[in-house]
Every structure is written in C-alpha cells, then in structure tokens.
C-alpha positions as CSV (number, residue, x, y, z in Angstrom):
1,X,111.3,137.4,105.3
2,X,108.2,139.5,103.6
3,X,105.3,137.5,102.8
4,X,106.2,137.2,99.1
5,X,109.6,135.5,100.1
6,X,107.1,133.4,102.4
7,X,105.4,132.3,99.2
8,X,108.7,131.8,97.1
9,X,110.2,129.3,100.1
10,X,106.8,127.4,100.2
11,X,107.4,127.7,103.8
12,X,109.0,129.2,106.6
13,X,110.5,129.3,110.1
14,X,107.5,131.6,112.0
15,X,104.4,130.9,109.5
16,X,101.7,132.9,108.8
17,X,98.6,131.7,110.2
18,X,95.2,131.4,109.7
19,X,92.6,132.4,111.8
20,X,91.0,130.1,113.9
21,X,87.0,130.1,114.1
22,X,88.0,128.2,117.7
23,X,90.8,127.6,120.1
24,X,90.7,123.8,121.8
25,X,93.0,123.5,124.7
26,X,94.5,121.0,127.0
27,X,94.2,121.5,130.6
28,X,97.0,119.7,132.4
29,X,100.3,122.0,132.0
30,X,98.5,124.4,129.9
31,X,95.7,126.0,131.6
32,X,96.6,124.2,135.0
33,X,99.5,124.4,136.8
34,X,99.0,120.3,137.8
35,X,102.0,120.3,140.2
36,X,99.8,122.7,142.7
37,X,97.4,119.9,143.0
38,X,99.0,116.9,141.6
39,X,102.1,116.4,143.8
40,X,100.0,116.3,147.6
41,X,97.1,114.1,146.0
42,X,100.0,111.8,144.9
43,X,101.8,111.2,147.8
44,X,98.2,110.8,150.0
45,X,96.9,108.2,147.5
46,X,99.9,106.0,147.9
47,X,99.7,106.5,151.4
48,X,96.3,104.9,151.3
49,X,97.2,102.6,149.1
50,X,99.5,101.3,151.6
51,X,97.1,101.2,154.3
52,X,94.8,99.2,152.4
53,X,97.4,96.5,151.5
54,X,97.3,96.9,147.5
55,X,100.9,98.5,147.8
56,X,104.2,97.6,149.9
57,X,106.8,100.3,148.3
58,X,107.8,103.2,148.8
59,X,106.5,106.1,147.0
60,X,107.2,106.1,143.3
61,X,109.6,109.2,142.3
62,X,107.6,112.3,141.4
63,X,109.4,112.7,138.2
64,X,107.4,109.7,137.3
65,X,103.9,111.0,137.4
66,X,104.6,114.2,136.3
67,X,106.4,112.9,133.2
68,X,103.5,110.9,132.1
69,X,101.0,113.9,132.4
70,X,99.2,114.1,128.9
71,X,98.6,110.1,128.9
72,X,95.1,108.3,129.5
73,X,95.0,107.3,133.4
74,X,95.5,103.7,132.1
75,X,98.9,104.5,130.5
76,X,100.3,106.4,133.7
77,X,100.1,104.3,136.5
78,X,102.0,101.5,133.5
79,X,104.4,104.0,133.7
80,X,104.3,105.1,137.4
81,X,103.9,101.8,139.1
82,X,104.5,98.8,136.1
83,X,104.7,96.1,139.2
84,X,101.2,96.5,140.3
85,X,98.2,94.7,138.8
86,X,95.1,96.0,136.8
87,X,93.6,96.1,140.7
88,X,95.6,98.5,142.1
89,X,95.7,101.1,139.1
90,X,92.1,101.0,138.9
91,X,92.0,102.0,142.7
92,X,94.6,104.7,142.2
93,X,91.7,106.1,139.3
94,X,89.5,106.4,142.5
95,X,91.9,107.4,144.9
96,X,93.7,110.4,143.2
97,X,90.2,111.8,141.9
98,X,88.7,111.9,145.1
99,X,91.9,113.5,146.5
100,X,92.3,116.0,144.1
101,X,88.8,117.2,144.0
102,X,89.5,117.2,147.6
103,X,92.0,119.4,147.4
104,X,90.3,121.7,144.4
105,X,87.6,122.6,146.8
106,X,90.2,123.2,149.4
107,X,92.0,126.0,147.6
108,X,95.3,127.1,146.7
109,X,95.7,125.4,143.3
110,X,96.8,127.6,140.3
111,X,96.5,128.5,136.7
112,X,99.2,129.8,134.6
113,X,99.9,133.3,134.6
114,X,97.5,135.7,132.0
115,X,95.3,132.5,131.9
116,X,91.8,134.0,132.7
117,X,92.4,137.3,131.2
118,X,93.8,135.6,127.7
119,X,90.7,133.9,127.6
120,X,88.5,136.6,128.3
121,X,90.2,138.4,125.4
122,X,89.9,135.6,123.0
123,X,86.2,135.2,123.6
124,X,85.8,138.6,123.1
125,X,87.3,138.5,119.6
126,X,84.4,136.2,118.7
127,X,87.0,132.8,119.4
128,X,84.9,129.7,120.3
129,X,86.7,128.1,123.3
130,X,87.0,124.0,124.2
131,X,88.5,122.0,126.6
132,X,89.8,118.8,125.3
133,X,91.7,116.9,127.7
134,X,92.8,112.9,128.5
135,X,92.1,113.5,132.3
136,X,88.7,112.1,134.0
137,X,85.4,114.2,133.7
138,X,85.0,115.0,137.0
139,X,88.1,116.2,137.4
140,X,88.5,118.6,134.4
141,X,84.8,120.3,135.7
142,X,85.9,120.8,138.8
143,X,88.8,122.6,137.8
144,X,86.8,125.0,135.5
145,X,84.3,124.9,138.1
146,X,86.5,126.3,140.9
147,X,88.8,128.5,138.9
148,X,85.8,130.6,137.6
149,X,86.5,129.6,134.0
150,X,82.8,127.3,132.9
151,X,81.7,130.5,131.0
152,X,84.1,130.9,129.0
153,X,84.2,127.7,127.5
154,X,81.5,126.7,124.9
155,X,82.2,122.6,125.9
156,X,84.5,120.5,127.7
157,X,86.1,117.4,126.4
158,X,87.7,114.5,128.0
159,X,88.8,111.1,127.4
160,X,86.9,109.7,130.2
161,X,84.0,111.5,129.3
162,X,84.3,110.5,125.6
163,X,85.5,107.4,126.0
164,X,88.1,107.6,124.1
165,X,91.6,105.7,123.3
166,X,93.4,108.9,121.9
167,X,93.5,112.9,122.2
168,X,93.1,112.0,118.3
169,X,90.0,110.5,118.3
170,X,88.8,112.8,121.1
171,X,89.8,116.3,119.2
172,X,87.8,114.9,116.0
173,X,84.4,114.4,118.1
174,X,84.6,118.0,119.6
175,X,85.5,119.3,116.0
176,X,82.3,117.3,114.3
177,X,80.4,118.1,117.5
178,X,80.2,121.4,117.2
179,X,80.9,122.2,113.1
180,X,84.6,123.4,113.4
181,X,86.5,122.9,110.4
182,X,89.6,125.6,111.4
183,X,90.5,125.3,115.0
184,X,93.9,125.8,116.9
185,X,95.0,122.8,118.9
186,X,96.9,124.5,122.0
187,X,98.9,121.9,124.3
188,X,102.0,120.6,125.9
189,X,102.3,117.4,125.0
190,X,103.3,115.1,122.1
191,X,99.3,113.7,122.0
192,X,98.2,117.5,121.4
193,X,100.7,117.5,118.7
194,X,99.2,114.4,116.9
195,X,95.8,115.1,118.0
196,X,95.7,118.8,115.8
197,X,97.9,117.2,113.3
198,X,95.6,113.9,113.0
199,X,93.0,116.3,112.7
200,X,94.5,118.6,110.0
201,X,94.2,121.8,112.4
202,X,97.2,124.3,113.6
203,X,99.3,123.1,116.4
204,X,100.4,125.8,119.3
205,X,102.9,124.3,121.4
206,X,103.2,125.8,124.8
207,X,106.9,125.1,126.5
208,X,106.2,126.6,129.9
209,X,105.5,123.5,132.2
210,X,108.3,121.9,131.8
211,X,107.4,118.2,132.1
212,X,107.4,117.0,128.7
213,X,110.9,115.7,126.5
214,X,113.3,117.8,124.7
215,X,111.4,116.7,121.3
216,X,107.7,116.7,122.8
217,X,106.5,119.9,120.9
218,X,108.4,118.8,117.6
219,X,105.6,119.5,114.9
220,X,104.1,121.9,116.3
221,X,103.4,125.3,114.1
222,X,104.1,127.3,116.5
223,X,105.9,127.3,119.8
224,X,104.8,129.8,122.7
225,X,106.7,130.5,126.0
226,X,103.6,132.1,127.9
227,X,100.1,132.2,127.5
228,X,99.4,135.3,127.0
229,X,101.7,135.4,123.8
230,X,97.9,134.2,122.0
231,X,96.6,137.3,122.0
232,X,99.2,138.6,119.7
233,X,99.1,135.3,117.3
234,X,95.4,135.3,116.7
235,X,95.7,139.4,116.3
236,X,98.5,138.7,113.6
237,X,96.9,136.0,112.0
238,X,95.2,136.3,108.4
C-alpha cells in the first residue's frame, strides 16, 4: 500500500514512522545475550544458597528464571522460588549480582549480533542513546562497562537505580530527564511494550531472545527479528 492508501485506511500493517530524536533500550535479551551470564550465576547462587541453609531444594528449572527476565528482582524470585521467604530473595539480590559481575569481569559473555556497530551507526546519525532497564545498577554498568559500550550511551537507567515500581514510571523519568518528547522504546518484553505505550512513544519489538510468550510483543509498532534491522527503520522513517 502507497502512502495515500496509508492515509485512506487510517492505518496499516508496516506503519510509517517517525523519527526518533532518541532510541531507549532494554538490556536483558536485547542488547545482552543474558543466558551467557545468567544461566552459571544461577546455578552457583543456589549452590550457596544451600550451603548457607536458606535453601533445601533442588535447583529451580531454568526455564523459570529465564522466563521471568524483564521483571523487577522482587517479582522473579516470586516466580522462581514462591516457597522461600522475603529472607532468602533478598539474599539471592546479593548473591546473583556478585556472581555475575563475577563472571562479567571474567569474560566470555555476549551481545547480540550487529549490536555495537548498530549503535555506532545510530549515534552517528545524530540518535540520542539510553539504557533503561529493570535490572540492578551495578549490574547494567558493568555490562556497558565491559562490553565497551559507556560512550555510546548518553545515560543509563534502571529500576534499582531509580527506584522505581515499573519500566513505566522508569521510561517517563529518562524521557523528562533529559527533554525527549519522541523516542523509540526498543525491547523484548511485555513491560517495554507498556512502558513506550504508557509513555505515548513508538514501540520496536525485538523477537530474537526467545524467552518471552507467544503474545509478549503484542502492541508493539513494529516487530524486528535482528538488531541490525534499526538501521534501515530509522533510515526509512519520516
């Protein structure tokens, strides 16, 4: 359909979109592959966790934490673990930071493909670029830290930080932070969905990681299938 036919429908399937003065993205199974870091971290914290007493189980599945990737730390280990008290989750917050910074500095975690270089590209096109994420401080800094990327970003967001309740709330600081009133939301989940959406800005779903629902990008304006495919929707947009 030609543009005109755009404007008859009121809408369509693959919408023309605006430019963005900035790009806000969520780090977790969109910039970082998690599952390079995540999954040893895991399985050592609940090893500990053992050792010190506070848990008796065996080892949750793995399908569990990496299906509730995209929640606040609070809401994960509800979902992960449900039996154990507010104790225990709080020491698992300790316990998985300190391992995964751990194993940050140790090497061999991983972005997605075209990551770096779709950044560099974006930036150079004059796009202002943000980290917004629901993961812990420390832990979003040391990734950009390690993987080379603090330049590139003008700020980095995240609920622990902020101290925030949703990716809602937390998207609307960085947005009156820094005087953005058209910005791209770019994320896996269903809470970067309703964060750009809360927020009135364009949604760009990205269905690569492969840990969210069926219906997790539903609402989003566009959907991509690598990250790289940016490039070409910022170049195309008006």
């Amino acid at each position: 359909m030609n543009r005109e036919g755009q404007e008859a429908a009121g809408q369509s399937k693959a919408p023309k979109l605006k430019k963005p003065e900035a790009m806000v993205f969520d780090m977790d199974g969109t910039l970082f592959q998690t599952e390079s870091l995540l999954l040893p971290a895991y399985h050592k914290m609940f090893d500990v966790l053992r050792e010190e007493g506070l848990y008796t189980a065996p080892t949750p599945p793995e399908e569990r934490i990496l299906g509730s990737l995209g929640m606040l730390l609070a809401d994960i280990w509800k979902n992960v673990m449900p039996e154990a008290d507010e104790q225990v989750h709080r020491r698992a917050d300790e316990l998985l930071l300190k391992l995964e910074i751990e194993g940050l500095e140790a090497g061999g975690t991983l972005l997605y493909p075209q990551v770096i270089e779709t950044l560099t590209a974006l930036k150079a096109r004059g796009v202002r670029l943000f980290v917004a994420s629901n993961g812990l401080e420390d832990y979003i800094h040391s990734i950009v830290v390690v993987h080379e990327l603090k330049e590139l970003f003008e700020g980095l967001y995240s609920a622990g930080g902020q101290g925030t309740a949703t990716k809602t709330e937390l998207l609307r600081i960085l947005l009156d932070n820094h005087g953005i009133s058209d910005a791209w939301m770019v994320g896996d989940r269903s809470s970067d969905v309703e964060a750009g959406k809360g927020n009135n800005q364009t949604v760009i779903g990205c269905a690569y990681a492969g840990f969210g629902r069926q219906d997790e990008l539903k609402g989003s304006d566009v959907i991509i299938t690598a990250f790289d495919e940016l490039i070409g929707l910022y170049d195309n947009a008006e």
